[in-house]
C-alpha positions as CSV (number, residue, x, y, z in Angstrom):
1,X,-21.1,19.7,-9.1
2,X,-20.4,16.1,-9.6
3,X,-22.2,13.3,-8.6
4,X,-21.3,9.8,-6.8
5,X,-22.8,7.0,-5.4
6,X,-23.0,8.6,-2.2
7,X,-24.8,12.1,-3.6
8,X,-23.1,15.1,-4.2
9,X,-20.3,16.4,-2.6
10,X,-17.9,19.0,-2.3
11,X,-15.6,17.2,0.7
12,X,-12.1,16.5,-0.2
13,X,-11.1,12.4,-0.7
14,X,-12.4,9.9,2.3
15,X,-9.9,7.1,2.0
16,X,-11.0,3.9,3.0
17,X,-8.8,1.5,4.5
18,X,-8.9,-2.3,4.8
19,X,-6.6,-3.6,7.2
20,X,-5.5,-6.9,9.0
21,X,-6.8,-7.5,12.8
22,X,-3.8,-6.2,14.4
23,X,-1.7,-4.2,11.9
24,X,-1.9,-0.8,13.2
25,X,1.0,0.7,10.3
26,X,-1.1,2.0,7.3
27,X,-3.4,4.2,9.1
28,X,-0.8,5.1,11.1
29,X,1.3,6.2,8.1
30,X,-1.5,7.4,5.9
31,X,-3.0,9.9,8.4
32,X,0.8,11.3,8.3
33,X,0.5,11.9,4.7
34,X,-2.8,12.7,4.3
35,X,-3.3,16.6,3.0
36,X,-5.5,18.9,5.3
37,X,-8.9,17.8,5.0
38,X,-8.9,14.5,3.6
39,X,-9.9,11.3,5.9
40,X,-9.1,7.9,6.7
41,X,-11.4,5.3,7.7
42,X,-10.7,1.7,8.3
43,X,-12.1,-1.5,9.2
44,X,-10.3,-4.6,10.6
45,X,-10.6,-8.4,9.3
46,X,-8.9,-11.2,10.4
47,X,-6.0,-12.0,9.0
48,X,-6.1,-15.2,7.2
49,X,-2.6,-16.7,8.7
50,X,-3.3,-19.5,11.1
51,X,-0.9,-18.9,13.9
52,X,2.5,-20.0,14.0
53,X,2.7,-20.8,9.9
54,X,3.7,-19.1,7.0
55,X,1.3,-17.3,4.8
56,X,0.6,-18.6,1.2
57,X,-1.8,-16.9,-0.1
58,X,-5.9,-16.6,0.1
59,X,-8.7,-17.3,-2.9
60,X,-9.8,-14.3,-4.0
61,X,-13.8,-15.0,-3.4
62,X,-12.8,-16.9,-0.1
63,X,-11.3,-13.6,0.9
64,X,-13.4,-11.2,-0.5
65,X,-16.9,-13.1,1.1
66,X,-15.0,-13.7,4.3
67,X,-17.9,-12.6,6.9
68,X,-15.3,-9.8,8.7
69,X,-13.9,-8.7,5.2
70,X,-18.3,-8.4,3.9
71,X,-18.3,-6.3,7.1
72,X,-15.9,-4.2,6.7
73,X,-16.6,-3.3,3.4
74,X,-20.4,-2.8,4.3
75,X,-19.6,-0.4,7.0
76,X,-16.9,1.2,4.6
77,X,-19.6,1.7,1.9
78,X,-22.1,2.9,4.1
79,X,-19.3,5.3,6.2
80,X,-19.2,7.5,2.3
81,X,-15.5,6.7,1.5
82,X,-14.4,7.1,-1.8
83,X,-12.6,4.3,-2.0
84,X,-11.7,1.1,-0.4
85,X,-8.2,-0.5,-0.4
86,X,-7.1,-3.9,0.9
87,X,-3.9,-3.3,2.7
88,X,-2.5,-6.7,2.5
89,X,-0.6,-7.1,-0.6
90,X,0.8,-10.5,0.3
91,X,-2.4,-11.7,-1.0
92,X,-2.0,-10.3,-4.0
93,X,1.6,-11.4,-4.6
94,X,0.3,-15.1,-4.2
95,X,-2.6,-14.9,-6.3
96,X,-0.8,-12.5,-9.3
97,X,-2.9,-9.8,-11.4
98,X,-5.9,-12.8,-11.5
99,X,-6.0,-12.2,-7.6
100,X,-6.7,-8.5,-7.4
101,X,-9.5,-8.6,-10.6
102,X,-11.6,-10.9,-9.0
103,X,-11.3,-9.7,-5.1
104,X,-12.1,-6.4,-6.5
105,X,-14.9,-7.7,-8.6
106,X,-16.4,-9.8,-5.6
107,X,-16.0,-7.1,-2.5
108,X,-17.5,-4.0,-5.2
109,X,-20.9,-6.2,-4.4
110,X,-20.6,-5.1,-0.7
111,X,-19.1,-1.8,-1.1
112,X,-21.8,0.6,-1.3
113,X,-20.7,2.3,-5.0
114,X,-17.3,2.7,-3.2
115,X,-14.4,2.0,-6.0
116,X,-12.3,-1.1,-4.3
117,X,-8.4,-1.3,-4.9
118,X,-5.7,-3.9,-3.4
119,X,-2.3,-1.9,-2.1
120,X,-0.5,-4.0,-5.1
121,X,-2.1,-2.3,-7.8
122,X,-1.3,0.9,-6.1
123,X,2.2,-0.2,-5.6
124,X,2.5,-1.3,-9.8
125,X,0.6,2.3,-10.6
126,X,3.0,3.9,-8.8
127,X,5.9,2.2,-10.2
128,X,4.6,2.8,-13.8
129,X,4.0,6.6,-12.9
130,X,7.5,7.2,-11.6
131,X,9.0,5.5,-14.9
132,X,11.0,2.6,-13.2
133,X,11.7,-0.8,-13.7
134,X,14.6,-1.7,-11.7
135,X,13.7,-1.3,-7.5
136,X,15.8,-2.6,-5.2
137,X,12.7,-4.8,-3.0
138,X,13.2,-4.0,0.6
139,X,11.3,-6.9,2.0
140,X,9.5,-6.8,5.7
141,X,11.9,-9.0,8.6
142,X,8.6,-11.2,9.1
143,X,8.4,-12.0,5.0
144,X,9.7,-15.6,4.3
145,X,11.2,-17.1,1.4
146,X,7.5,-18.4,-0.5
147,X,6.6,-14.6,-0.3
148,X,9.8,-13.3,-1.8
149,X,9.1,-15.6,-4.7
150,X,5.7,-14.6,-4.9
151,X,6.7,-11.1,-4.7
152,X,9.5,-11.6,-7.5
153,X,6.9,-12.7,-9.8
154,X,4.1,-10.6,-9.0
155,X,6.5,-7.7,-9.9
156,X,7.5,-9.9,-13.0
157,X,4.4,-9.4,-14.2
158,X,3.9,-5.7,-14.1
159,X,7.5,-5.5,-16.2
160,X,10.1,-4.7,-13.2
161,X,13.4,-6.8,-13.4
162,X,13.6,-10.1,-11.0
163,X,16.1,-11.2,-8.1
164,X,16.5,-8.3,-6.8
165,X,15.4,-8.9,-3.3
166,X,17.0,-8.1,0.1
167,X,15.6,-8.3,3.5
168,X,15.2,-5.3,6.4
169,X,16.9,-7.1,9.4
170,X,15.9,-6.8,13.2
171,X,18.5,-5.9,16.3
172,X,19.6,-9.8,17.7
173,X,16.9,-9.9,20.6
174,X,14.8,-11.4,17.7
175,X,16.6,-13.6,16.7
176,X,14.9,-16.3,18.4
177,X,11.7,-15.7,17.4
178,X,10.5,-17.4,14.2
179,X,10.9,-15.1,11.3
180,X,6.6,-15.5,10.4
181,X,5.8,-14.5,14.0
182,X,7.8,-11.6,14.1
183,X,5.0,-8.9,13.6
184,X,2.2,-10.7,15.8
185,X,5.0,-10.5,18.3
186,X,5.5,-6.6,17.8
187,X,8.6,-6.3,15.7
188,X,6.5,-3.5,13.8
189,X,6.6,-1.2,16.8
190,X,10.9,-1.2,17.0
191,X,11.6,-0.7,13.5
192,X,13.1,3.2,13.4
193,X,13.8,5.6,10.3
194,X,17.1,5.9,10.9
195,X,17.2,2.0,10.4
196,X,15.4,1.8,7.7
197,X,17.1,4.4,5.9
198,X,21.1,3.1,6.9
199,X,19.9,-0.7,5.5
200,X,18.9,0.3,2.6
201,X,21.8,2.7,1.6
202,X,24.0,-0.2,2.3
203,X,21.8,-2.4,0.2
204,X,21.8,0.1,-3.0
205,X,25.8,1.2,-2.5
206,X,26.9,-2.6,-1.9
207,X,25.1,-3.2,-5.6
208,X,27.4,-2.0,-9.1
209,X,26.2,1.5,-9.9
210,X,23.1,1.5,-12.2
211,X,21.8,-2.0,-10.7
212,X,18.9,-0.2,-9.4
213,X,16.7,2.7,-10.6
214,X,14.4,3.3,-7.4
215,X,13.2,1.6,-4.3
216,X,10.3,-0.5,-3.1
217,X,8.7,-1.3,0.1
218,X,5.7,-3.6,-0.8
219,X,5.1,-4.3,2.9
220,X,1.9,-2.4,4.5
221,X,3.1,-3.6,8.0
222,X,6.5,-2.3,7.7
223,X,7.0,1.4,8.7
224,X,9.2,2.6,6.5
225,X,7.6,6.0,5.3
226,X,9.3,7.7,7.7
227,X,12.7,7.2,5.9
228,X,11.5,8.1,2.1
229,X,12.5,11.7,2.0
230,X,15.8,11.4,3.8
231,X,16.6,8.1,1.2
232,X,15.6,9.8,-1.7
233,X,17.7,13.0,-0.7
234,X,20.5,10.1,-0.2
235,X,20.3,7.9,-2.6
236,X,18.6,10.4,-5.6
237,X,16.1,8.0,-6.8
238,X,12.3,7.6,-6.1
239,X,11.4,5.7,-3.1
240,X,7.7,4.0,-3.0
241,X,6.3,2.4,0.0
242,X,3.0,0.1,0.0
243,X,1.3,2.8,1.9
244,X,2.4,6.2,-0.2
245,X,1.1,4.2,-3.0
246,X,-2.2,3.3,-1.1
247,X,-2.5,7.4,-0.6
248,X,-1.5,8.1,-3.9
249,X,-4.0,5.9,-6.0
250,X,-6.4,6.9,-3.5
251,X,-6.2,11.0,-4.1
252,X,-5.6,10.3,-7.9
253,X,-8.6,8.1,-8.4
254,X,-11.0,10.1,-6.5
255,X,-14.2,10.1,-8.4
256,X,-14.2,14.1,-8.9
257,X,-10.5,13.8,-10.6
258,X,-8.8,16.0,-7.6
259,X,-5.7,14.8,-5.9
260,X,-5.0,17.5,-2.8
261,X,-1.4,18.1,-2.4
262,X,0.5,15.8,-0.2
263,X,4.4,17.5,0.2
264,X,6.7,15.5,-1.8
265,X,9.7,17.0,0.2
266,X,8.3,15.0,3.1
267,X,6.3,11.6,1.6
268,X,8.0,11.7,-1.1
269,X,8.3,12.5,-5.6
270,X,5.7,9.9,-6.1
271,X,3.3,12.4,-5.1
272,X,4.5,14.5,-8.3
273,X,3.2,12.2,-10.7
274,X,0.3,11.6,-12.2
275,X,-1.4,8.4,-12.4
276,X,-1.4,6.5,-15.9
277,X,-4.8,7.5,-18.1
278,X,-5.6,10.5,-15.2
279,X,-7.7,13.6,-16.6
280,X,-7.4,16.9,-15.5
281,X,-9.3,17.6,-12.4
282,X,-12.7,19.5,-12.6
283,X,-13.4,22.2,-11.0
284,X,-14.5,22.0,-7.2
285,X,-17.6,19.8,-6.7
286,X,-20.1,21.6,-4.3
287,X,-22.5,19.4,-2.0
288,X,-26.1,19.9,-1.3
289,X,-26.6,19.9,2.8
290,X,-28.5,17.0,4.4
């Protein structure tokens, strides 16, 4: 029997989510993955990108005490998740490591006992449990040149080699729309596996063989899980995505230490791994009826 913040339970992981006003992908893709019994849960905030600019990044506190973001969390928290994560990892990338400590510090005061994460420290545990340094960073079409900087040193940071960058690119009818209004405009809803998966073969084949050890996909609004298995079948290498991260730190951080199967053959070998400093899982918590 083990005991939480919430009581004791015996339900498998409830995954909490916290998502952007109108990003509909990491639900959307985490429900996919999510193993037989385990629930997602989100809550919506505005997204901090006034329209028609590029993003640069958010202060932690400004975000994390942002009225929409203290809701969220307080309805999260009082929903029962497990955990909270904060699916927008651009923040992160602009703030570095400091950015994540202190968001999670300041939005654990509204969250209910429930353990908050950000999608980038998923992503980095994820990279350090598959054992690579050397992705190939398959960037969102909306992502502009500040946030592939940001991104290169984020990564920098958490040990995986620089400048090694390249961009997913839409069909030409988008072409005249402005690169950082491309997913408020719905360029989220055309992007297909099959398109995903052809890009970044020619990406990783057009490189000198051993340039890259894996692939990335730090974007939570690009919908690119649906092309891991078939590009790791490809290409023979893992393949991580901000959202299979989200998932994966989610299961393995579950307060009673038991991560349900998700099928690698279909979301992917990260879900093989273990998380760095993980303990065996007890024994199946039981919970007293309300």
């Amino acid at each position: 029997m083990t005991a939480t913040a919430h009581g004791t339970v015996d339900h498998a992981p409830r995954v909490g989510l916290l998502v952007i006003h109108n990003d509909p992908v990491p639900e959307t893709e985490i429900w996919r993955m999510a193993p037989a019994g385990v629930s997602v849960h989100t809550a919506r905030f505005e997204c901090p990108r006034a329209d028609d600019t590029e993003y640069v990044g958010s202060p932690a506190l400004a975000l994390a005490d942002a009225p929409d973001v203290v809701r969220g969390l307080d309805h999260l928290g009082r929903t029962g998740v497990d955990s909270i994560t904060l699916c927008f990892g651009s923040s992160s990338f602009f703030g570095g490591p400091g950015f994540d400590t202190a968001f999670v510090a300041a939005a654990a005061r509204h969250a209910h006992g429930a353990a908050v994460h950000t999608a980038a420290t998923a992503i980095t545990e994820a990279l350090t449990a598959v054992a690579v340094t050397r992705p190939l960073v398959v960037m969102p079409p909306w992502f502009t040149e500040p946030t592939f900087r940001a991104t290169d040193a984020y990564l920098r940071t958490a040990g995986v080699a620089g400048d090694r960058i390249v961009q997913f690119a839409l069909s030409s009818p988008w072409d005249t729309i402005t690169r950082y209004n491309a997913f408020d405009a719905g360029a989220h809803w055309t992007i297909a596996p099959d398109a995903v998966h052809r890009q970044v073969v020619d990406a990783y084949r057009a490189a000198a063989a051993g340039t890259y050890d894996s692939v990335l996909v730090p974007g939570s609004g690009f919908p690119a899980q649906g092309a891991v298995a078939s590009l790791e079948k490809t290409l023979g290498v893992p393949v991580i995505t901000s959202n299979q991260a989200v998932l994966w730190h989610a299961l393995r951080s579950t307060p009673y230490r038991i991560a349900p199967a998700v099928d690698p053959t279909l979301h992917g070998t990260l879900f093989t791994r273990r998380m760095r400093g993980e303990r065996d899982a007890e024994a199946t918590p039981v919970r007293t009826p309300v």
